[in-house]
Structures are given as structure tokens and as C-alpha cells.
N, C-alpha and C positions, 0 to 999 in steps of 0.2 A: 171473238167473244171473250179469249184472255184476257186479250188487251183491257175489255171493257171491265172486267172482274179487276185485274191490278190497279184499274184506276180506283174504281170505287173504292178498294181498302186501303188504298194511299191518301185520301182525301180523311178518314177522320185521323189519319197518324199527323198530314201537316195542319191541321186545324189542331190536335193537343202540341204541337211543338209550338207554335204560333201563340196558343193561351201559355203556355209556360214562360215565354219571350217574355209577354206582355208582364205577366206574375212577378219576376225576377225579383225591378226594383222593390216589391215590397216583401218579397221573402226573404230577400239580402239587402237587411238596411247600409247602406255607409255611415262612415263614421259623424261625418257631417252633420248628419240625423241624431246621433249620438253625441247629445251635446253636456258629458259632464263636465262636472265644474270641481274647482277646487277654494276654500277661502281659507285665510290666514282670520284667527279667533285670538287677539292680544290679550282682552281683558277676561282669565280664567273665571273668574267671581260668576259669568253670565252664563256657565252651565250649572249652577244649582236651579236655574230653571229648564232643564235639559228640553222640555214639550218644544217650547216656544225657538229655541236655537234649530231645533230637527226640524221642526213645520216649516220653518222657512227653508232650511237646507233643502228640501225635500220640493218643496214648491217652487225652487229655483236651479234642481237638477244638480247640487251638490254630493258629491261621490267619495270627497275627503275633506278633511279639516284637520289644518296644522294649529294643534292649539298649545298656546306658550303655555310651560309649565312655570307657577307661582309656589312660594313657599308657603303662601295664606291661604292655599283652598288645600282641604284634606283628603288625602290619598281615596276614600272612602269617596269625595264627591266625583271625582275623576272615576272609579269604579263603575258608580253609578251613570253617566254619564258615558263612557264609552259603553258601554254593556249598550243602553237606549241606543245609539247609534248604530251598533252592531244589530240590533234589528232592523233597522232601516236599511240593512246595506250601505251604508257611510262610514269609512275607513277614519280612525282618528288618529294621527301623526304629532307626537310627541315636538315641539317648538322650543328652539331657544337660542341664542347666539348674542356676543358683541363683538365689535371689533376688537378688543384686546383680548380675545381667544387668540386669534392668528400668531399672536406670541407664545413661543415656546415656557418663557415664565408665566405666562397666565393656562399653564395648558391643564394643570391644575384644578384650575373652578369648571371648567368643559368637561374634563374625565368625570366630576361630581356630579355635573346631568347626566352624562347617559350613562353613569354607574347606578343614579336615583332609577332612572325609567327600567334599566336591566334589572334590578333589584324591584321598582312596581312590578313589572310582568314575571318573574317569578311566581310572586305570593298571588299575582290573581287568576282568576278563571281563565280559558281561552278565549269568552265571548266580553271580558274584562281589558284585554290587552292594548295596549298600544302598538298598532302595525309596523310603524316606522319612525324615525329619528328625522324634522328637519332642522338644519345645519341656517342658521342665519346671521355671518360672520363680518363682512362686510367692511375687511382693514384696511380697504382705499379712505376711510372716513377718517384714520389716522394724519396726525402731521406726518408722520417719521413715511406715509407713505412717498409722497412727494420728493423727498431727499434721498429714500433706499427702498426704494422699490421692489427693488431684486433683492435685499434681505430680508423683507417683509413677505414675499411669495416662497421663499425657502422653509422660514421659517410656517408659513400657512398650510404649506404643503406637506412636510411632514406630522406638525398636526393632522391635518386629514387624511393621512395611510392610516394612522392611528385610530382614529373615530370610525374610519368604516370599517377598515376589521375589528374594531370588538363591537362596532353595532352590527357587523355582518353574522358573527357567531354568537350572536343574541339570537339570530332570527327575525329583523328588522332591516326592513325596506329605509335605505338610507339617500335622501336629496338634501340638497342645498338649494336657496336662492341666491342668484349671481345678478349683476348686471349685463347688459345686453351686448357690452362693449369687452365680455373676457375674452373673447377671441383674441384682440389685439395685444395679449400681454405674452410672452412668452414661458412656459413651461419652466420648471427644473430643469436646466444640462440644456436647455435650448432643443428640446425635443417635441417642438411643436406648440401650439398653443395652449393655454393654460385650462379653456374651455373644452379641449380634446380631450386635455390628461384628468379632470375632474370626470369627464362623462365616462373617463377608463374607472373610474373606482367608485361614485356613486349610482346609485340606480336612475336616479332623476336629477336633472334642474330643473326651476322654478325660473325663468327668466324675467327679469324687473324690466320688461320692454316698455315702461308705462309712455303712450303716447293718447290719444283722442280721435286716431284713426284704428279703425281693424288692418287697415293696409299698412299704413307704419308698423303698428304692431308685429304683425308677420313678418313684412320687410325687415325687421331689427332684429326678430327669431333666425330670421333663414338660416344665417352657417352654424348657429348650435341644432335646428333641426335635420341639417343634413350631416352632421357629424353623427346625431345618437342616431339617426338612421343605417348609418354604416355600424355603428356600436353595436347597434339591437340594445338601445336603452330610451328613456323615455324626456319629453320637456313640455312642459306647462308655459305657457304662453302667459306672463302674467298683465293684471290691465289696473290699476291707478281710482278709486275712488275717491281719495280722501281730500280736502283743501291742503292745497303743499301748497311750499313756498318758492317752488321751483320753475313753474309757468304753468299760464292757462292749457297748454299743450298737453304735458302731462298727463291729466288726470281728466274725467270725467266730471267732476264735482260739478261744474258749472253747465253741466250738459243734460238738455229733460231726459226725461226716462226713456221714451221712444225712441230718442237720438242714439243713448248708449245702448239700446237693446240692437237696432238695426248694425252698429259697428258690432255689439259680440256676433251676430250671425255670419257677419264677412270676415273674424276670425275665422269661425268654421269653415265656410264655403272655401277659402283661399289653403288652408293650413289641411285640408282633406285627402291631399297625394301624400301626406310623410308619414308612415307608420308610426314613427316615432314621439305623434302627436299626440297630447294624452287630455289638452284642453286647456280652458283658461283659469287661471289662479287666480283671485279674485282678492284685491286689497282694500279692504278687511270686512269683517263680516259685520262689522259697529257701520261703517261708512256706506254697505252694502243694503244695512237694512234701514238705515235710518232713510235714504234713496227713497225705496221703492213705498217706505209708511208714507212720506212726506206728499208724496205721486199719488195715494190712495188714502184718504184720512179714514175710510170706515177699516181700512185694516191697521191704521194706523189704533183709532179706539179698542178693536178686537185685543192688539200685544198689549195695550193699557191694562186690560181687565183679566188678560194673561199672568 
């Protein structure tokens, strides 16, 4: 008669472990499921309409936006514009870089941005601020790369001990976008790769993986995301909108909507074991939106009337 008592009160204990099994997946989403995004915003001018830049952010799962800082738009519209973000929950990251940053004599005009953005985030609110600093430097684009390589990375390099610690004691989240290929460069002093020693000191890259596959794309992430994996730091995946002159490969632009939606989900799927995945980067948010209006003309009329 025990026996028969312990069975019956064992019976609803594995029937709730069994519902809990079942529950799991949706009480603990993965990250997979959590698909923010990030996009690169060149022409400042297109947040004086802030509605219309967030409504899309928002409807395409946008979490940050690197947006270049112009001398033409007023501190005041930037105010207004991160603040609107800052309600949505969309982080807005301070942008700006050329290749002659990398040199020590141009280091100069670089100190004058992120002395600009330290000096914006002073004087404004806390839901006013710009979160973080990206770094878009890119001195392989140089001739003098090709002939001095190694003085070109010297000199890049101690500019950016520089830029992250005084973007670090600002309180700004500091990344770069790199290409896909800085693994293969070597470090200062030959201490590893150059793509190690970057993920040692900023918080994030932005990887230019642009390809037309989510597999390639991953495929050409892999050693930076298994490095900030070890770092406990973060990389953005990034993907190719715009018509380049670089190959149909590259980029998306010649691809329908469906096509490039189904390859972003095989980022996710694929890039969902590395902690250190933080999503895709999205180039740009002009190439981004003009996409998906072109795809929809009644929301294309709706931002007209916007």
C-alpha cells in the first residue's frame, strides 16, 4: 500500500519536470532568437527627421547605430536625436575615421573628434549621450601601406592605445571596424596578431566580412570570434548593402529581399555558440532602407509622407 502512495505522488512531480523540459526553449530564448542588429548611419543630415530613422531601426531589430559625426548638423540636433533613441532602447555610437588617422602626424584631427564627442557628452543629459566612440580608420587604403606595412601598423597602433584610453575615461564603449583579413597582419613586437591585440583594447569590432553568403560571412568572422571569445569581448558580423565596385560577391545589392533576409538568419543560426557574438552590422542604413522601401512601395509612400 506504500508502494502504491509513493507512486501516485511521484507521478505529478515527473509530469511538472516534464512541463518544465518542455517550457525551457521559451523561457530561455537563445541568442539566435535575439537577433539585434547594428547599422552604420553616414549621412548625419537624416536624423533631423529622428521618427522615420527609429521606426525603421525598430522594425528591423536595430540596437545600435554608428552614426558619423558632421560639422553641418548642430550639436542640438544630435541632442535631440540620441535622446529619441534612448527611448527606444537603441544605443547611438559616435562614427568617424580615415585612413590618415593611422598616422601619427594626422593624429591631430582624431584627438579633435573624440575630444568633440567628450566635450558633447559633458554638457548633455545622460539620456542625451553618446554611448561609444566607432573608430573607422582603415590605412590599408594608403599607398605607403603596400611599401611599409610594418610602419603603417606602428604607427596605427599607438594611435589607438591612445583613443581608447581617453575614450575609455570618458566612459565610452570604444570599437573599430576592421577587415576580415586582420588576423593575418602581425601585431607590434610580433606579439600575435593584430586582430588579438585590437580586441585587447577595444571593446568591440565590427568585422567588414562583406560577402552574399551568411556562411561565408561567419566563415571569414570565425578567428576574430573565437579570439573575443577568449577576451570576453564582443564582434559584429558585418554584411554589404550597398552597389560596390568590388564584386557581385560582396554585397547584397543585387539580391531580393527574401534572399538577403534568409542569409541574415543563417548568420544567426551559424554564429549562435560564440558568446562573443553581438550581431550583424549592417552597411548602411541609406542602402539598408532604400532595400526594403524598393521591396514594399506602400512603405515606401508612407517615409515619402514622412
Amino acid at each position: 500500500m506504500g508502494a502504491l502512495l509513493a507512486k501516485a505522488k511521484a507521478k505529478p512531480s515527473i509530469v511538472l519536470v516534464v512541463c518544465c523540459l518542455l517550457l525551457l526553449p521559451f523561457l530561455f530564448k537563445s541568442s539566435s532568437m535575439e537577433e539585434q542588429k547594428a547599422t552604420w548611419l553616414w549621412d548625419a543630415s537624416l536624423i533631423e527627421n529622428p521618427g522615420k530613422v527609429l521606426d525603421f531601426c525598430k522594425e528591423q531589430e536595430v540596437n545600435v547605430i554608428f552614426l558619423q559625426i558632421q560639422k553641418n548638423v548642430e550639436a542640438e540636433q544630435y541632442r535631440k536625436f540620441i535622446s529619441a533613441a534612448h527611448h527606444e532602447d537603441i544605443s547611438v555610437h559616435a562614427l568617424d575615421g580615415k585612413p590618415q588617422w593611422a598616422y601619427q602626424e594626422q593624429q591631430k584631427e582624431a584627438d579633435q573628434f573624440m575630444d568633440w564627442v567628450l566635450d558633447y557628452n559633458r554638457k548633455a543629459s545622460p539620456e542625451e549621450r553618446f554611448a561609444g566612440i566607432q573608430l573607422d580608420v582603415e590605412p590599408y587604403q594608403l599607398k605607403r601601406w603596400e611599401r611599409d606595412q610594418t610602419g603603417v601598423v606602428n604607427e596605427w597602433s599607438r594611435n589607438m592605445e591612445e583613443w581608447t584610453n581617453k575614450g575609455r575615461n570618458g566612459g565610452l564603449y570604444m570599437s573599430a571596424a576592421v577587415p576580415f583579413w586582420l588576423g593575418k597582419i602581425e601585431a607590434v613586437g610580433s606579439s600575435g596578431s593584430l586582430s588579438r591585440w585590437m580586441l585587447g583594447r577595444f571593446d568591440a569590432l565590427a568585422v567588414m566580412s562583406y560577402r552574399d553568403s551568411g556562411q561565408q560571412m561567419v566563415d571569414l568572422s570565425k578567428e576574430m570570434l573565437n579570439q573575443a571569445d577568449q577576451l570576453g569581448k564582443s564582434v559584429w558580423i558585418g554584411m554589404e548593402l550597398g552597389d560596390t565596385k568590388e564584386g557581385d560577391h560582396v554585397s547584397f545589392f543585387g539580391k531580393s529581399l527574401p534572399v538577403m533576409e534568409e542569409e541574415m538568419k543563417q548568420v544567426y543560426r551559424l554564429s549562435d555558440s560564440y558568446s562573443s557574438f553581438a550581431g550583424l552590422a549592417v552597411h548602411h542604413y541609406e542602402a539598408w532602407h532604400e532595400k526594403i522601401a524598393s521591396a514594399d512601395p506602400k512603405q515606401e509612400q508612407s517615409s515619402m509622407r514622412n
